[in-house]
N, C-alpha and C positions, 0 to 999 in steps of 0.2 A: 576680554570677552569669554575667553578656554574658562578662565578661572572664577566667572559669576556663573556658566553655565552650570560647573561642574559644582558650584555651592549650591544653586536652585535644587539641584538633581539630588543633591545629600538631602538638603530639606525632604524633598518632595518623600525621598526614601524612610526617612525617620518617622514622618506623616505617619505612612502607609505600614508601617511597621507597628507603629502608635494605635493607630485603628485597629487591627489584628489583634496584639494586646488588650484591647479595651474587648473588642469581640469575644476574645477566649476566656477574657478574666468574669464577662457576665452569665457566661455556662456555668462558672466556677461557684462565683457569687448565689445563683439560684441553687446551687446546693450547699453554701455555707448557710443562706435564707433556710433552708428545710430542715438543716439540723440545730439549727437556731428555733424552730418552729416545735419538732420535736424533742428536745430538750425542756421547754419552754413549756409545753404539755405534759412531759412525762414529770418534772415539778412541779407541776400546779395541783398534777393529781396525785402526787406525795403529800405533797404539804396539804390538801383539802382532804387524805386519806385517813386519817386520823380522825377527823372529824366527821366524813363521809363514808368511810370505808363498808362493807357491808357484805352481807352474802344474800346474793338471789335468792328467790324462791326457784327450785329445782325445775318445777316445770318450765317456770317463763325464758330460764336459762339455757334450759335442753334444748327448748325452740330456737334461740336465737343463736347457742350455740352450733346447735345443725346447720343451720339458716347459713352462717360463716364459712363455715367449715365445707360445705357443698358447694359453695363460692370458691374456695382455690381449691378443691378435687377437678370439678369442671373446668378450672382453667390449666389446672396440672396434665388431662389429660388433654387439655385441646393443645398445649404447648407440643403436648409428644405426638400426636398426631404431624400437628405443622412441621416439627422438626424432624418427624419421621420419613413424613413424604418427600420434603425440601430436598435431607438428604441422595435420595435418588437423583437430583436435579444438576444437584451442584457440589457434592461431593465434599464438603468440608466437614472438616476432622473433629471440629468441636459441636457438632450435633451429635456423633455418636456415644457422646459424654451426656448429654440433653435428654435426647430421648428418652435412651430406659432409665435415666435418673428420673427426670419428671412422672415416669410410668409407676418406678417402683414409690417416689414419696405419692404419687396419687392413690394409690392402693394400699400403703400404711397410715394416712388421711383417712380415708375411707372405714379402715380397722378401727383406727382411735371413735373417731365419731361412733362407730356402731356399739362398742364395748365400752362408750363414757358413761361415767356414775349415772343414774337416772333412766339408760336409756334399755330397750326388752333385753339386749342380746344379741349377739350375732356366733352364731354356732356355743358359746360358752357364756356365762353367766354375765355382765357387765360389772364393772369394779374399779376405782379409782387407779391403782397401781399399774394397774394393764395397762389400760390407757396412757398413763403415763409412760409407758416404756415403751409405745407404738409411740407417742410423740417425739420421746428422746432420739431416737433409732431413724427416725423419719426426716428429723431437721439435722441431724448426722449428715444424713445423706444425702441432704441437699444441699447444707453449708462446704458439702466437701466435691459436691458434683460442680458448685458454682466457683470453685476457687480451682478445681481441675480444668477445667474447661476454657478459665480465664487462662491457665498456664498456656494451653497449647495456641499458638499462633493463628490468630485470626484468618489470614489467608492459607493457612495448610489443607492440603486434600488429601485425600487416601480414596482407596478403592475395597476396605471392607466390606463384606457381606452385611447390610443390616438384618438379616432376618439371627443372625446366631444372637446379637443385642437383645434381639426381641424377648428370645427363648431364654438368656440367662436374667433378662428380668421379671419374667415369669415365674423362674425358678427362686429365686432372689423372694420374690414379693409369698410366695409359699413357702417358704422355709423361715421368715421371719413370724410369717402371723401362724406356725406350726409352734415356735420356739418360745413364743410369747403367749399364745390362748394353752396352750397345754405343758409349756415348760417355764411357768413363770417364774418357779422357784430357782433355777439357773443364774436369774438375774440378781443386781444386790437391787435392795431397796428405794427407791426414786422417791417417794411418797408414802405419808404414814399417817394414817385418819387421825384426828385429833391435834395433829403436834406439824404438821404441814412437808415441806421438803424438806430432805434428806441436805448435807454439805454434799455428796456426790449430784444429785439432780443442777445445784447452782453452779459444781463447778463444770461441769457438764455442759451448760448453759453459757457460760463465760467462755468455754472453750468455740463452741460455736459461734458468739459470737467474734471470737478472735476469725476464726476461719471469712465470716463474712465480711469482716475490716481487711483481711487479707486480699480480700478478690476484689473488693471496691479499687484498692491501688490499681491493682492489674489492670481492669478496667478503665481505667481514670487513663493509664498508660495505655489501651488501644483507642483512647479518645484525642488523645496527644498526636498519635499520628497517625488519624484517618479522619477527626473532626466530626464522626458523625454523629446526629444526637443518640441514636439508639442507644450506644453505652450511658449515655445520661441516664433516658429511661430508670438500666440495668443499674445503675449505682442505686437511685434514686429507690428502686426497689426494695434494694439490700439493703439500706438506710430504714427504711421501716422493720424490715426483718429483726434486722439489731435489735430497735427498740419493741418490737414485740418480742424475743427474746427477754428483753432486759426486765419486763413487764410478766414474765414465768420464772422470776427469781424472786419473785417477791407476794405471789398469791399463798395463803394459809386453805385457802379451802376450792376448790375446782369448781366451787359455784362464784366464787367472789367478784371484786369488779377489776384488779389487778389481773387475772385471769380473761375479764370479759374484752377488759383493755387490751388484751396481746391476740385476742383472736383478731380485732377489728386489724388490729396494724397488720396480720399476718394477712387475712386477703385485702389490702390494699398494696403491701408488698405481692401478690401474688398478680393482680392485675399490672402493674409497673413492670414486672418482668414480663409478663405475657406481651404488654406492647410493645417492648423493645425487642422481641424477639421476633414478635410478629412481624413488626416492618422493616425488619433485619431481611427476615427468609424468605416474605409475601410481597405485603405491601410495597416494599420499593420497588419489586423488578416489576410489579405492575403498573407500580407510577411512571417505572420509565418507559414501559409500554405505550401509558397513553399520552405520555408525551409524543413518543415516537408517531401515534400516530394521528395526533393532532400538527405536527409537522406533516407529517404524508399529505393528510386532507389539505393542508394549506400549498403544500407544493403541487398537489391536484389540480388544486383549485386556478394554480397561476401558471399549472404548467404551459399552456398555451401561449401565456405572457414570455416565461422564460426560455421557450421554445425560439418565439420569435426574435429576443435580445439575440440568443445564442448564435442564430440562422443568420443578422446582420451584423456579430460581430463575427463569422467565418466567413459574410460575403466581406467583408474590409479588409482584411487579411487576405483574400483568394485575389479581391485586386488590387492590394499592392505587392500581392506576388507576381502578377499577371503584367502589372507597368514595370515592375524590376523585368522581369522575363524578356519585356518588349526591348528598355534597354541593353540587355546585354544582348539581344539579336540587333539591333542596330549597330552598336558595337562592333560585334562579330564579323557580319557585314562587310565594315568600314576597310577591313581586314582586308576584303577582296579587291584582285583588280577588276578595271569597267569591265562592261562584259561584251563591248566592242573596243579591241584596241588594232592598231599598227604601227608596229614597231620594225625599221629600216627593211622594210618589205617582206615582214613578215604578219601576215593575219590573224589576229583570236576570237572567237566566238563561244561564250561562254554561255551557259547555263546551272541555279544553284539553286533545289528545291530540297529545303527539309520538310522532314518528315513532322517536325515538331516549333514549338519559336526557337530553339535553338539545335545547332545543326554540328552532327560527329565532322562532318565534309571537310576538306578546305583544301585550296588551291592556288598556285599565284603564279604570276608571269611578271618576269622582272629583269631589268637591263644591266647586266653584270658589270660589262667595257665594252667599250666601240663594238668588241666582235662577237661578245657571248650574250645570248639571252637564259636566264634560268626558268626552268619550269619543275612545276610539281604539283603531284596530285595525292592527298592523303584521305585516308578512311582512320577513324579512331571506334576501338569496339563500344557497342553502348550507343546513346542519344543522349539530348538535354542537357543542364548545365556543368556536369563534369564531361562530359564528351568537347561542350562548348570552350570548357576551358584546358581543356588539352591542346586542341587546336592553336592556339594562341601560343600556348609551349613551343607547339611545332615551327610557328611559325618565326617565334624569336632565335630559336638555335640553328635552324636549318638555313633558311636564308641568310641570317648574318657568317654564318659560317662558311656557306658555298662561295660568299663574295670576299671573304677573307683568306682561304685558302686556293681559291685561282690563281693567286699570283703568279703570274708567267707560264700556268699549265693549266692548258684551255679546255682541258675535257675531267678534271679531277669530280667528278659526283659522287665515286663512292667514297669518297673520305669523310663529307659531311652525314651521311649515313651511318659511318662507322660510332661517328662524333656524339651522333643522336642517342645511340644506342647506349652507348659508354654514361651520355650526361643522364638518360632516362633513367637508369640503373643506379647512377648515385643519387639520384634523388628518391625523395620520399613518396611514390605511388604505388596505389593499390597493387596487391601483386595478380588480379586478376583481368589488368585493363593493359590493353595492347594496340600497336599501331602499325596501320600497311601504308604504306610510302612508295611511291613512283618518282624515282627524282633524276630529273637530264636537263643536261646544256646543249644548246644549238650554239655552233659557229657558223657563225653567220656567212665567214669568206671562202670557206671549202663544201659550205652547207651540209655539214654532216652532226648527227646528233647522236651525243653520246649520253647514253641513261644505264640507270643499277636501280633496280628493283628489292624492295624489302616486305615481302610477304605480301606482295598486291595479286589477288587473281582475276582482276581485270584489266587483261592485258590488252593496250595502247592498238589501236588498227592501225598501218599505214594505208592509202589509196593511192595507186600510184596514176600517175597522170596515163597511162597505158590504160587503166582500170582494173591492174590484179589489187588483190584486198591480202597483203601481208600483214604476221601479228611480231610487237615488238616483244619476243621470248626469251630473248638469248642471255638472257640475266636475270636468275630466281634467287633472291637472298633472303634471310633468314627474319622475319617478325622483329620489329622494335618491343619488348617486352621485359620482364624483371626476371632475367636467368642468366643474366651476369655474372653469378656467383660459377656459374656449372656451364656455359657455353657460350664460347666466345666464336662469331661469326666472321666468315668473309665475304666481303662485297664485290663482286665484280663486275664492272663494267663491261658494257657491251655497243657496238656501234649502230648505227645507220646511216646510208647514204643517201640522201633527195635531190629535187629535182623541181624544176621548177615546176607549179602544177601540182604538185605533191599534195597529197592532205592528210595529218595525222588526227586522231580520234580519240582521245584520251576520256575517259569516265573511269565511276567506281561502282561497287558490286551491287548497287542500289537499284541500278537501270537494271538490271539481267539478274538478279535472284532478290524481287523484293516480297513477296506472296508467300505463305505455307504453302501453299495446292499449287502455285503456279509463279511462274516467270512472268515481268512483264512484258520484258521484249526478251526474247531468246538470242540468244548470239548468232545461230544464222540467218537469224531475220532481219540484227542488227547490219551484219555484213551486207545482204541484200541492198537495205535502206542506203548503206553508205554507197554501195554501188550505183545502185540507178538515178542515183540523186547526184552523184560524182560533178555531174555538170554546174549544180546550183553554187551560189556562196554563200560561205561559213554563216550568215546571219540566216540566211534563207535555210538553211539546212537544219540551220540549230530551232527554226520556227515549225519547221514542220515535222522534226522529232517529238518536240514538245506538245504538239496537239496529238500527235500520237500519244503520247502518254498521259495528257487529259483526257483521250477516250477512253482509256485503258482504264483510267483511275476511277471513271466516276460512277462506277458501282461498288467499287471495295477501297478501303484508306490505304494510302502506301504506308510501308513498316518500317522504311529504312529511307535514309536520306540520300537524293539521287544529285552527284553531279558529273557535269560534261566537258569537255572544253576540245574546239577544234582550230587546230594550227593547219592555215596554209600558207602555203611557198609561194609566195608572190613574185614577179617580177624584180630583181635584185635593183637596188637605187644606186647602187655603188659604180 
C-alpha cells in the first residue's frame, strides 16, 4: 500500500510539474510566434523592396512621420511621469534608471521630429544629419537605459532623492540638443544626401540593437523568477525595437518606406513597454486594491453570517469547557469527607463553598489507627483549575504520608509538613504558587491534639465546654512554597488538651478576609458566633453560620473560597 501511494504521488508530481512546463513554455512560444511574425514581415518587405521600394512624397511623410513619432514622445513622457511618481511610493531602484531615461529620450524625440528634413525648424534650420544624430544619441540612451535598469535587481530599493534625476536630465536633454543644433560639426557623419548612411550610422545601429538583445535575456531572467507577464510585455517591446532598429539600417533616403517601416515598429515598441511598465507600477497595486475590496464588501456583506458561526462555535467550546469544569468539581469534591461524620465519638461538621466551579480549599478528616484521627485544613494561593489541581497534590502526599510515618509515634504532624515541602520543591511548580496547611492529629485515648502549622493565618478556635474561646497559636511555620533552594524550614509542633464538650473551629481565610472594603465576618464576631451558640450542634451551628454568609453574600460575590469544619468532643465510646 506505502509503495502504490508513494508511486501515485510521483505521478501526481510529474503531472503537476508537466503542467507548469507546458504553462511557462506557452509565454515562451508567444514570443518565438512574434519573432517569427516579425522576421516574416521584415522579409517580405525585403524581398517586395526592390520591386516596391520607394520614397514618399515629403509632405505626406512629415505628417505621418510626426503623427509616429508624437506617439512614443507622449508615451516616453507618460512613462516618466508614472515612473516618477511610483518612485515616491515604493522606492525601487530601477525607476531611477527609467524616469530621466524616458525624460531625456522624450525630449531628444521631440528634437528629431522638429529638426527632420521637411519640417519649419525648431530654433535652427531643419536637416537630415541633425536629425539623424538626435536619433542615434536618443535610442543610445534608451538601448542602454533599458539594459541598465534590467541589471539592477527587480526587488532593490534605495532612498535617493528623485528630484537631483530630474535636474541632471534636464541638464542632459540641454546639453545634447546645445551640441547637436549648434555643434553639429563635432559629430562624424551619420548620413549623407544622395549616397544614404554612413558604415558608422549601421554600425551604430547594430550596436544598439545588441544592447536590446542584451536586456531581453535580463528580462526573460526576472520573468524566470517572478512569472509575471509584465516582463513579457517588456521583451515583447524590445523585440520591435530591434526590428525597427534593423529597418534604419537599411533606408537610403529619410523619406523612404524602410524608414517609414521603423517608425511604425518603434511606437508599437513604445506602447509594449508603456504597458508593461504601467501595470508593473499602477495597474497592479490597484487591481489588488479592488480586489481587496471586493473581498471587504463580500465579508460585509456576510459579516453578520460569519459573526454568528463565530458566536456558536465559541458558545461550543465555552460549554465544553464548562462540563469539563463541572467534572473536575465533581471530582474534587469526591476528595472530601461527608460533611456529617462520627468517628469513635468524635463529631465533624463541615461546610465547602468555592468561590468558583472549582475550589483552592481542601480538607479531610481521616482514621489513621484505633487511636488517631487525621485532620487538615489547606488553602492553595489562586482559584480554578490550577489551584483545583494542587489540592489533589496535597491531598496525595500529605495524608499518605501522615499514615505512614505514624508508626508507633502518635502525634508525629510536622514531619509530613516537612515532607510536603521537600516534594513540593522538587517538583516542577510555578515559582509563584504557594500553600497554607493546618495539619493535626487527635489521640483519641488521652484526647489531646497535636497540630504544626505552615503559613495558615486562620488560626483554629478552640470552645471550651466552660465557654472561654481559646486560639490554636502555638505553632507558626514557614509557607509550603519554591525556596528550597535558599530556606529550609522547621516545623514545630504544638499541643492541645480537651475535654469532653470541647469544640474546635477550624476554617480558612475565606470566611474573614474575603471583600476588598471589607471582611465578611470579622474574627471577633466570629468568636462571638462561636460563643453564644456554644450550646447548639456542630450541624446546627455550621447551618446557622452559613445563612450568615448568605446574607452577607448576596449583595457582593465572594472572591475567595470559604471553608469550615467543626470537631466536637463527644462522649468517649471506649
Amino acid at each position: 500500500m506505502y509503495r502504490i501511494d508513494n508511486e501515485f504521488n510521483g505521478v501526481m508530481l510529474l503531472f503537476s510539474v508537466k503542467e507548469k512546463k507546458i504553462e511557462l513554455d506557452q509565454q515562451y512560444m508567444k514570443l518565438i510566434w512574434l519573432w517569427v511574425g516579425l522576421l516574416a514581415t521584415f522579409h517580405f518587405v525585403g524581398v517586395l523592396g526592390e520591386k516596391y521600394y520607394t520614397v514618399l512624397e515629403i509632405n505626406s511623410f512629415i505628417y505621418h512621420h510626426t503623427y509616429l513619432e508624437f506617439i512614443s514622445i507622449i508615451i516616453s513622457f507618460m512613462i516618466f511621469i508614472v515612473t516618477y511618481y511610483t518612485y515616491d511610493k515604493n522606492k525601487r531602484a530601477r525607476l531611477l534608471i527609467f524616469f530621466p531615461m524616458f525624460f531625456i529620450v522624450g525630449m531628444i524625440d521631440f528634437f528629431h521630429t522638429m529638426v527632420y528634413e521637411g519640417m519649419t525648424g525648431f530654433f535652427v534650420e531643419s536637416n537630415a544629419p541633425m536629425a539623424t544624430t538626435f536619433w542615434i544619441i536618443g535610442r543610445l540612451i534608451f538601448a542602454m537605459g533599458m539594459l541598465g535598469a534590467a541589471l539592477v535587481p527587480y526587488q532593490l530599493k534605495t532612498n535617493y532623492k528623485r528630484v537631483y534625476f530630474v535636474l541632471v536630465s534636464i541638464g542632459v536633454s540641454g546639453l545634447v540638443f546645445y551640441l547637436v543644433a549648434y555643434q553639429i560639426h563635432l559629430f562624424p557623419a551619420l548620413f549623407i544626401e544622395g549616397q544614404g548612411l554612413t558604415p558608422l550610422k549601421v554600425v551604430l545601429e547594430y550596436f544598439i540593437m545588441a544592447l536590446m538583445i542584451g536586456a531581453i535575456f535580463l528580462y526573460m531572467r526576472d520573468y524566470q523568477k517572478t512569472k509575471n507577464l509584465v516582463f513579457i510585455y517588456v521583451i515583447a517591446g524590445l523585440s520591435f525595437g530591434i526590428f525597427a532598429e534593423a529597418s534604419f539600417t537599411l533606408y537610403k533616403s529619410v523619406h523612404d518606406t524602410y524608414n517609414f517601416m521603423g517608425h511604425i515598429y518603434k511606437a508599437i515598441s513604445s506602447y509594449l513597454i508603456f504597458k508593461g511598465i504601467f501595470i508593473y507600477n499602477l495597474d497592479a497595486p490597484y487591481l489588488k486594491l479592488a480586489e481587496a475590496r471586493t473581498k471587504l464588501i463580500e465579508y460585509t456583506e456576510n459579516l453578520e453570517e460569519i459573526v454568528e458561526e463565530s458566536t456558536q462555535e465559541v458558545k461550543k467550546v465555552n460549554e465544553k469547557v464548562l462540563e469539563d469544569l463541572e467534572y473536575a468539581r465533581r471530582i474534587q469534591q469526591s476528595l472530601l469527607p461527608e460533611k456529617e461524620l462520627l468517628i469513635d465519638g468524635i463529631a465533624f461538621s463541615s461546610e465547602y463553598i468555592p468561590c468558583s466551579n472549582l475550589s483552592g480549599d481542601l480538607y479531610d478528616v481521616y482514621k489513621i489507627n484505633d487511636d488517631c484521627i487525621g485532620i487538615f485544613i489547606a488553602d492553595v494561593a489562586g482559584h480554578g483549575v490550577s489551584a483545583a489541581l494542587m489540592t489533589m497534590f496535597i491531598e496525595r502526599v500529605l495524608v499518605s504520608d501522615t499514615i505512614n510515618t505514624i508508626q508507633g509515634i502518635e502525634d508525629s504532624c510536622e514531619k509530613p509538613l516537612m515532607n510536603l515541602y521537600n516534594v513540593f520543591n522538587e517538583s516542577d511548580f510555578p515559582d509563584e504558587m504557594h500553600i497554607a496547611v493546618f495539619n493535626a492529629i487527635y489521640h483519641i485515648p488521652t484526647k489531646t491534639l497535636s497540630y504544626c502549622t505552615a503559613g495558615m493565618n486562620s488560626v483554629p478556635m478552640v470552645v471550651r465546654n466552660s465557654g472561654e474561646v481559646e486560639m490554636l497559636d502555638q505553632s507558626q511555620g514557614f509557607p509550603i512554597c519554591k525556596l528550597g533552594d535558599f530556606f529550609h524550614p522547621q516545623y514545630v509542633k504544638a499541643e492541645a488538651r480537651l475535654e469532653e464538650g470541647d469544640r474546635i473551629f477550624f476554617y480558612t481565610d475565606g470566611l474573614v478576609e474575603n471583600f476588598k472594603s471589607h471582611t465578611l465576618i470579622q474574627e471577633n464576631t466570629l468568636k462571638k458566633m462561636l460563643y453564644e451558640n456554644k450550646h447548639l450542634l456542630g450541624p446546627e451551628l455550621k447551618m446557622k453560620i452559613s445563612r450568615e454568609i448568605c446574607k452577607r453574600t448576596q449583595i457582593e460575590e465572594i472572591e475567595d473560597d470559604i471553608t469550615f469544619l467543626i470537631m466536637d468532643i463527644l462522649q468517649s465510646k471506649r
